[in-house]
Structure formats: C-alpha cells, structure tokens
C-alpha positions as CSV (number, residue, x, y, z in Angstrom):
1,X,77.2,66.1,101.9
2,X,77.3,64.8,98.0
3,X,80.7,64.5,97.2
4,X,81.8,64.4,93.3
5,X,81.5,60.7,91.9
6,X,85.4,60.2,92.0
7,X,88.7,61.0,93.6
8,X,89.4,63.4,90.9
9,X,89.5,67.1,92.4
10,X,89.7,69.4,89.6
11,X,89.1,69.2,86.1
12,X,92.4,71.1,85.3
13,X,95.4,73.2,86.7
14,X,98.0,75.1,85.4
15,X,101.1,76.2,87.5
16,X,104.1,78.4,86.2
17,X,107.4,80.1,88.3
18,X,109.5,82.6,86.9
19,X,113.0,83.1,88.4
20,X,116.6,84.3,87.2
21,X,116.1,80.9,84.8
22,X,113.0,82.6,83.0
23,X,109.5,81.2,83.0
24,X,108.8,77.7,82.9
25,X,104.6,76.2,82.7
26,X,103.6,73.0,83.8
27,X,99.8,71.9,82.9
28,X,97.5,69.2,83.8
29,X,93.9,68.4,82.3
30,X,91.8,69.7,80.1
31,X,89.9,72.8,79.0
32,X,86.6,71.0,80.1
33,X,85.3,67.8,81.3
34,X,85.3,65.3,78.6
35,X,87.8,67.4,76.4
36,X,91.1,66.4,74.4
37,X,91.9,69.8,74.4
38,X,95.0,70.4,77.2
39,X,95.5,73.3,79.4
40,X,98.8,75.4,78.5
41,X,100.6,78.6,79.6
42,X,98.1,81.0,76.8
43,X,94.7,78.9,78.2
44,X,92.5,81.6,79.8
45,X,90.9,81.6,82.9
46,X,88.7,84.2,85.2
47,X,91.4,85.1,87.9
48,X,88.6,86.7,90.3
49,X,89.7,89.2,92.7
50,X,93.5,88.6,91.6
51,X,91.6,91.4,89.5
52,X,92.4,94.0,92.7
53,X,95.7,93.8,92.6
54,X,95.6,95.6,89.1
55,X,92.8,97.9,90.4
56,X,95.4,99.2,93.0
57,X,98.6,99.0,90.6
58,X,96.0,101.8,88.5
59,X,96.1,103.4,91.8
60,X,99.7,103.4,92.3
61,X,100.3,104.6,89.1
62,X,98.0,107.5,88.6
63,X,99.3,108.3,92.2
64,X,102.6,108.5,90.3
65,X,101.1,110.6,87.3
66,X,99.7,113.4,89.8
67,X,96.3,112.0,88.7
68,X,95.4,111.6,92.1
69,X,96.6,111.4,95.9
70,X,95.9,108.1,98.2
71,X,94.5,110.4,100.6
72,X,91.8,111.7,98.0
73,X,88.2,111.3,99.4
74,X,86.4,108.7,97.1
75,X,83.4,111.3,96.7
76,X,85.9,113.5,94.6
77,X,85.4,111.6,91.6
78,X,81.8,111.0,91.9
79,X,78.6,112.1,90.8
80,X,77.8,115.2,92.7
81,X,74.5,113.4,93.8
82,X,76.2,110.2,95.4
83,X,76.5,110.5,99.2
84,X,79.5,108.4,100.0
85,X,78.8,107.3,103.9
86,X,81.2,109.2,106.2
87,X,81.7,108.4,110.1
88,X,83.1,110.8,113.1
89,X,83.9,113.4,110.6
90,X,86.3,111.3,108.3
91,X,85.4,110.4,104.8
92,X,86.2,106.9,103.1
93,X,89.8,107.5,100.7
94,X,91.0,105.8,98.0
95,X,93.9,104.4,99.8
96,X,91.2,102.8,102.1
97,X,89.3,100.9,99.2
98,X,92.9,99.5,97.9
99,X,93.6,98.0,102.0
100,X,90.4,97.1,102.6
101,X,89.8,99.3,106.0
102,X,87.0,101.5,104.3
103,X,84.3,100.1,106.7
104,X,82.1,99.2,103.3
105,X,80.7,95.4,104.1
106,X,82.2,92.4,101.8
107,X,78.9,93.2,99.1
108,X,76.3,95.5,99.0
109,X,73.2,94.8,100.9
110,X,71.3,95.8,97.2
111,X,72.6,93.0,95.4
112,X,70.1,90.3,95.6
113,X,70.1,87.4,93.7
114,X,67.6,86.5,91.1
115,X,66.7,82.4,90.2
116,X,68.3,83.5,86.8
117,X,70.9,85.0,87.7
118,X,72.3,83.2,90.7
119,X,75.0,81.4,88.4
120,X,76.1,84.6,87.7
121,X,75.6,86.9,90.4
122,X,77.3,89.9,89.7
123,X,76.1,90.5,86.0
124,X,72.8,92.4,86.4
125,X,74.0,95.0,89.4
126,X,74.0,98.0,87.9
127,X,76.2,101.3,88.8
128,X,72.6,103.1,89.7
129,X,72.4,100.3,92.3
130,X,75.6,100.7,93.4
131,X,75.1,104.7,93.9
132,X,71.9,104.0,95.8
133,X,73.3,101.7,98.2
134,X,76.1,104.0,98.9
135,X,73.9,106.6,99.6
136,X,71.8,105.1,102.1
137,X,74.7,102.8,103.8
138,X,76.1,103.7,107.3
139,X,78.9,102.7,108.3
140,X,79.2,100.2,111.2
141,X,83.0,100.9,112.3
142,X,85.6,103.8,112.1
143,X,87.1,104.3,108.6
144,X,91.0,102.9,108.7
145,X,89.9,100.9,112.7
146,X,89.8,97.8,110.5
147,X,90.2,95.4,107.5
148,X,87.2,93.7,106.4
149,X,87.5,92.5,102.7
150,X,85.4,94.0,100.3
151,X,84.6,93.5,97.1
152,X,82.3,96.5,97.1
153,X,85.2,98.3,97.9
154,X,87.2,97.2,95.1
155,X,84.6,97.4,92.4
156,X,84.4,101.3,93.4
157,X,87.5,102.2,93.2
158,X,88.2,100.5,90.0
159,X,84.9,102.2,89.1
160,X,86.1,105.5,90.3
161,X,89.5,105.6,88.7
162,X,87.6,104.6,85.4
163,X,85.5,107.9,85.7
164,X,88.9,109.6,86.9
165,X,90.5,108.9,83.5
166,X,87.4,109.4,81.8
167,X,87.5,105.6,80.2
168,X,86.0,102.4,81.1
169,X,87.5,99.6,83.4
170,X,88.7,97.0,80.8
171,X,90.4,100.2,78.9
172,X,92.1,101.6,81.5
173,X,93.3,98.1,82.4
174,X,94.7,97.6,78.7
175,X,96.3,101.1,78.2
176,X,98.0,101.5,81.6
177,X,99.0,97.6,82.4
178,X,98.6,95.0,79.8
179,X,99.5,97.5,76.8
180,X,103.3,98.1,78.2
181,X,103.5,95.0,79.9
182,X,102.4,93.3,76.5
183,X,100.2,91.2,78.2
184,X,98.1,90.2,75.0
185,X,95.7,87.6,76.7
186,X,94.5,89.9,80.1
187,X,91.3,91.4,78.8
188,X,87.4,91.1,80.0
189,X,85.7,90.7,76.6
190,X,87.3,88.4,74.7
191,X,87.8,88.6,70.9
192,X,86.9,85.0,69.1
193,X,90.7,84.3,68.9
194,X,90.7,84.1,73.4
195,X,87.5,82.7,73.1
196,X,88.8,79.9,71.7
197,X,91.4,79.5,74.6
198,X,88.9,80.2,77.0
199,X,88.7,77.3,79.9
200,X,85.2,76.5,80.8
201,X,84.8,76.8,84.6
202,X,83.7,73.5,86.8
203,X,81.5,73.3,90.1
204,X,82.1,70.8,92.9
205,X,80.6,68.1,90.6
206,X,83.0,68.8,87.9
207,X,79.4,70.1,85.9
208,X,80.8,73.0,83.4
209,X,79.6,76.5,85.2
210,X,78.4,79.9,83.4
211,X,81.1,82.6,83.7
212,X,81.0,85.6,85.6
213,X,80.2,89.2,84.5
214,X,81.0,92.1,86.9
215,X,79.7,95.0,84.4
216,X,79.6,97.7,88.3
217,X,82.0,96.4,90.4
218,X,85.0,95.0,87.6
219,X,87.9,96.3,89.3
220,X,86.8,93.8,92.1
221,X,87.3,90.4,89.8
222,X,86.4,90.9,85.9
223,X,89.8,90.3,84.7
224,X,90.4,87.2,82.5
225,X,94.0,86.0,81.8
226,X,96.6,83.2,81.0
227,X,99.6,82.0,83.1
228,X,101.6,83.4,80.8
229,X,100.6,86.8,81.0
230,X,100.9,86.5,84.6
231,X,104.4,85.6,84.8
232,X,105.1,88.9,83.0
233,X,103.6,91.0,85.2
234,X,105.4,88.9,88.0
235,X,108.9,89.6,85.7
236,X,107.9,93.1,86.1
237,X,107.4,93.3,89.9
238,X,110.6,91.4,90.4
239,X,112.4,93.4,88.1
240,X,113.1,91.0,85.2
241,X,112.0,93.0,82.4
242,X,112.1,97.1,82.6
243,X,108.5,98.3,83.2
244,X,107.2,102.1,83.4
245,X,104.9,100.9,86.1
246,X,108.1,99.6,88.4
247,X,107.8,102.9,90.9
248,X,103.9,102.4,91.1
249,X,104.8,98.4,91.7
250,X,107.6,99.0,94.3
251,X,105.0,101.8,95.7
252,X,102.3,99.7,96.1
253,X,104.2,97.6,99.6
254,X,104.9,101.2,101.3
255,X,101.8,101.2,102.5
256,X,100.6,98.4,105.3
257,X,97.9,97.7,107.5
258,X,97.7,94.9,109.7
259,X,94.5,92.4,108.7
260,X,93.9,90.2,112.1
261,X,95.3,87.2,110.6
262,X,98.8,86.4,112.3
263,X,101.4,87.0,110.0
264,X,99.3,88.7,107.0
265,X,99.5,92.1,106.2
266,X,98.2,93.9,103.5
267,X,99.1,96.6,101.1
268,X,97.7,98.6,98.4
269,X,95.8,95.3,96.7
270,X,98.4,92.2,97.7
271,X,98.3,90.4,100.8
272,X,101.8,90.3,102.4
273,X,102.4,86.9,104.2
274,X,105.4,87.0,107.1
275,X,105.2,84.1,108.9
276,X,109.0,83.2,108.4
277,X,110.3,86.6,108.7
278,X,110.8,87.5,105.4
279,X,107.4,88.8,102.8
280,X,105.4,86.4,100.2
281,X,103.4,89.3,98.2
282,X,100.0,87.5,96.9
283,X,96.8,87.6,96.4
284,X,94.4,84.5,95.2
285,X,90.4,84.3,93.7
286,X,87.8,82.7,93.0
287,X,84.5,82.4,90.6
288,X,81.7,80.4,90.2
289,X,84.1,77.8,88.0
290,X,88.2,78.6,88.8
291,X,90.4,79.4,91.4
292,X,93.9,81.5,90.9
293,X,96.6,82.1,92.9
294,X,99.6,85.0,91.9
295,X,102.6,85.4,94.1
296,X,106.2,86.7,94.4
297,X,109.3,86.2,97.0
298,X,111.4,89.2,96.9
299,X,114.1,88.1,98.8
300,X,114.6,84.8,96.4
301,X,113.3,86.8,93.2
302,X,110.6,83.8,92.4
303,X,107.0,84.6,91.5
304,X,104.5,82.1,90.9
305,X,101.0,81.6,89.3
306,X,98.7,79.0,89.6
307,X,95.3,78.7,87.7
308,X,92.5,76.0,88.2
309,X,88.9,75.5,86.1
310,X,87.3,74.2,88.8
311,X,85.9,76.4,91.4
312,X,85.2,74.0,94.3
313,X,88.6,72.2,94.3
314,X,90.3,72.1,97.2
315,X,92.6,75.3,97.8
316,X,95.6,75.6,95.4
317,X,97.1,78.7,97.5
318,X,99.3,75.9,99.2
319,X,101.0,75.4,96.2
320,X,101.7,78.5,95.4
321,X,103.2,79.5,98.9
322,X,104.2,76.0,98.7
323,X,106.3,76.6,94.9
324,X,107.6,80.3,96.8
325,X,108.6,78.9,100.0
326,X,109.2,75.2,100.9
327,X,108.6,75.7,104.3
328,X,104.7,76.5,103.1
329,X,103.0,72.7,103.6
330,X,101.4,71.3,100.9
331,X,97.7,70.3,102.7
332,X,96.3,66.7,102.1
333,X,92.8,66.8,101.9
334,X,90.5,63.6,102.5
335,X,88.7,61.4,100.6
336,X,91.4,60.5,98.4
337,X,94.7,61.4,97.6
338,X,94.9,62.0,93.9
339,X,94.7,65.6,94.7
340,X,98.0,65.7,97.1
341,X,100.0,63.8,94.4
342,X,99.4,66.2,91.3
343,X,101.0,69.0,94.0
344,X,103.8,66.7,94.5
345,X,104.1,66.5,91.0
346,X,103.5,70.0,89.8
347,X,105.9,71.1,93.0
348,X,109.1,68.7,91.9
349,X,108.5,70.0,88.4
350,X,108.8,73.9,88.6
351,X,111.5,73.0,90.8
C-alpha cells in the first residue's frame, strides 16, 4: 500500500470546546498544502453527514410546528407517481429515515459512477433518479427490525421536508437553523466572501481534492460550516444561549433505537455513545477531502467540534470523545507518531 511521502497525517485540523467558560478554538495547518494561510475558528469546511443531524433537528422542529408527525409515511409528501417500497403491510416513516431503520440500503443501487465524476460522486444524481430507484426497490428487511446507515435515507428526508415546506434544502436549513442560531458561515453555496475561507480538501497523499455536491440527497451531507458556527449550535443544545429550536433539540434524544454496536444508540440524527453509563451525543463525516466530528456531554455541559482538510487522515472522532470524556483513548496509529502528538497537544490545550 503507498503510503503519503512523510509522517505528516493531515494537512490541517481545527478543534474547539465550549463549556460554562465559553468557546475557546485551537488550530493547526493550513488551508492547503503549501499555503501561509492558517486554519481558524470562521475557516470552512464540508462537515459530510454531520449534515443529518440538521436534517433531523428540521424534523424535530416541524414535528413541533404541527407540520408534520414522526409517524407520517414518507410517501405523504411525494409525488403522487413515486412508489415508496413498503414491506408486510408497513410503510417507511419519517421517523425511520432520521434513525436509520427504514430498510433503504446505505446508497441507491442507481447511482453509478462516471470517470468524470468519480471525484465527486454525488453531484450528477438527479431527484428523477432518485424517484426511479425508489420505485423499483424492495426492501430486504422489516421496516424498524434494524439500523443500517443510509445516506439515501437521509438525502430523502431532507428532500422530503424541503417539498413539505415548499422551499429548497439549503433554505430551509438557513431559515429554520442558521438564521436564529446566527450561524452566518453554515450554508451550501457559498458567497465569494466564504469562498475565500473555504479549506481545500486533501486525499491520502495530501493532493488537494474537488469538493462535493449533493444537489438530490443534501440533507445527507451538503452542509458547509466553520467551528465556530458549530460551537453555537452546540451552546444551543446545551443550553447556553436561548434558542427557539431548544424543544425540537431536547426532542430529538426521546426517541432511541439500538444500532448493533455495543454501547451506541441512536436518535433522531445523533449517535448516542454509553459506554461509561452516562450519554456522548455525536455524530462525525466524511468527504472526498475532510473529516468532522460534533459532540456534546450533557451531564458535564461540554460540546466539542473537530474539523480536518484532509479526508484520509486517520480518525479524529478519538479526540473528540477523547476532548468530552477522558476516559475516551486517544489511538496511536503507525508509521509515525506526529499524528498522536498534535492530539496530545490539541487535547492539553482545550483543556
């Protein structure tokens, strides 16, 4: 296996914690490869499927409005000519796209990747596409007999609460979440002024990568956004700043399904991790070029981001359980050691 030309594991990483002290950012590298430029707190990165958790927090809260009910069957909202697949007389609901147990496979069998667009895979499926294959799926399992993550699932059901308020994805997004929480720099299409603080995404070589476009299946992992937005919407669901969205947020846990992992759980979008009694709420993600991590300990009030330009890096969810939870490792990884040390060093500085 060809492994990068140095010790050097990721081209940059940002890491913040908000607690009853506020919000504090630590940074490390640059924007890209070869660049002066540093990372900070208001650098933007693609946070993948962290993306879900504000797909089901639109959930939660038009749940709240009396927009819609959990127990709604998806097909409601669509097209009259899409078949949603059904199975032993039960029909896929939306609470089941938010937890993952809708029995739709991790993608569609329809998207298939093009030479051209393989570095970007999701950008030419199309929501006809996405209608056909729903159409002619079956299911394999009982609806709510398991979890299987899906990013299908997600991208519908950000897809159909876009057509439920009758506005697109990255709208809905900004007037129900980022408007109130005045988070400024969470957005898909970004306005020169983001562009310009717009990390450029790494592969395993540390090669700059094209960024992904989810134009279908958004709600699964379109969202771009900065640590700093981050940590508000962390303040919010720990109850540091007042939020209209607090009863969706606090709404969003009441509902659990076990996932087959020991000790993970999951809820309407987060992953709930109990393996020392007590709940880390999180979820992480991944594109071609960055990894994130977003986290919160209820019991301590401390939420967490961390954000990473380079895709192929090795996991940074260890130091966000790690910066949540001391009892969470921090996981050496071989050859070199560079890697360990910057967690070290990022971990003893939040702290």
């Amino acid at each position: 296996m060809i492994q990068p030309a140095d010790d050097r594991r990721s081209v940059g990483i940002v890491a913040g914690i908000i607690d009853s002290d506020g919000p504090r950012i630590v940074s490390h590298g640059a924007l890209q490869q070869g660049d002066a430029r540093p990372l900070n707190g208001d650098t933007i990165f693609e946070i993948g499927s962290v993306t879900k958790v504000f797909t089901s927090l639109l959930l939660a809260d038009m749940v709240q409005r009396g927009e819609v009910a959990l127990t709604d069957a998806v097909s409601r909202y669509l097209p009259a000519g899409v078949k949603v697949p059904a199975r032993g007389g039960r029909c896929i609901e939306l609470q089941h796209l938010a937890t993952h147990t809708s029995g739709l496979p991790r993608l569609p069998g329809n998207l298939r990747l093009k030479p051209r667009s393989a570095a970007n895979p999701y950008a030419e499926y199309t929501v006809s596409q996405l209608y056909e294959f729903l159409s002619r799926y079956s299911l394999q399992r009982d609806i709510g007999s398991k979890y299987e993550y899906s990013n299908l699932g997600g991208g519908l059901l950000g897809h159909v609460l876009s057509l439920r308020a009758s506005m697109d994805y990255e709208a809905l997004v900004r007037a129900r979440i980022a408007g109130p929480l005045q988070m400024n720099s969470t957005a898909i299409a970004l306005p020169p002024e983001m562009k310009a603080r717009f990390a450029v995404g790494h592969n395993a070589w540390l090669k700059p990568v094209s960024n992904w476009d989810l134009p279908a299946l958004a709600g699964a992992g379109a969202l771009r956004s900065s640590a700093n937005d981050l940590l508000l919407f962390l303040a919010a669901n720990l109850g540091y700043i007042a939020s209209p969205l607090a009863p969706a947020m606090t709404s969003m846990l009441g509902v659990r399904r076990p996932t087959g992992a020991p000790h993970v759980e999951v809820a309407l979008g987060w992953h709930i991790l109990t393996r020392f009694g007590d709940d880390i709420i999180w979820h992480n993600g991944g594109t071609g070029g960055f990894h994130s991590f977003v986290g919160f300990h209820p019991a301590t009030r401390i939420g967490v981001v961390v954000l990473s330009n380079t895709q192929a890096a090795p996991s940074i969810d260890d130091i966000g359980f790690h910066l949540l939870d001391a009892r969470y490792q921090l996981v050496e990884r071989r050859p070199g050691t560079r890697w360990l040390w910057l967690k070290r060093r990022l971990s003893r500085l939040i702290y």
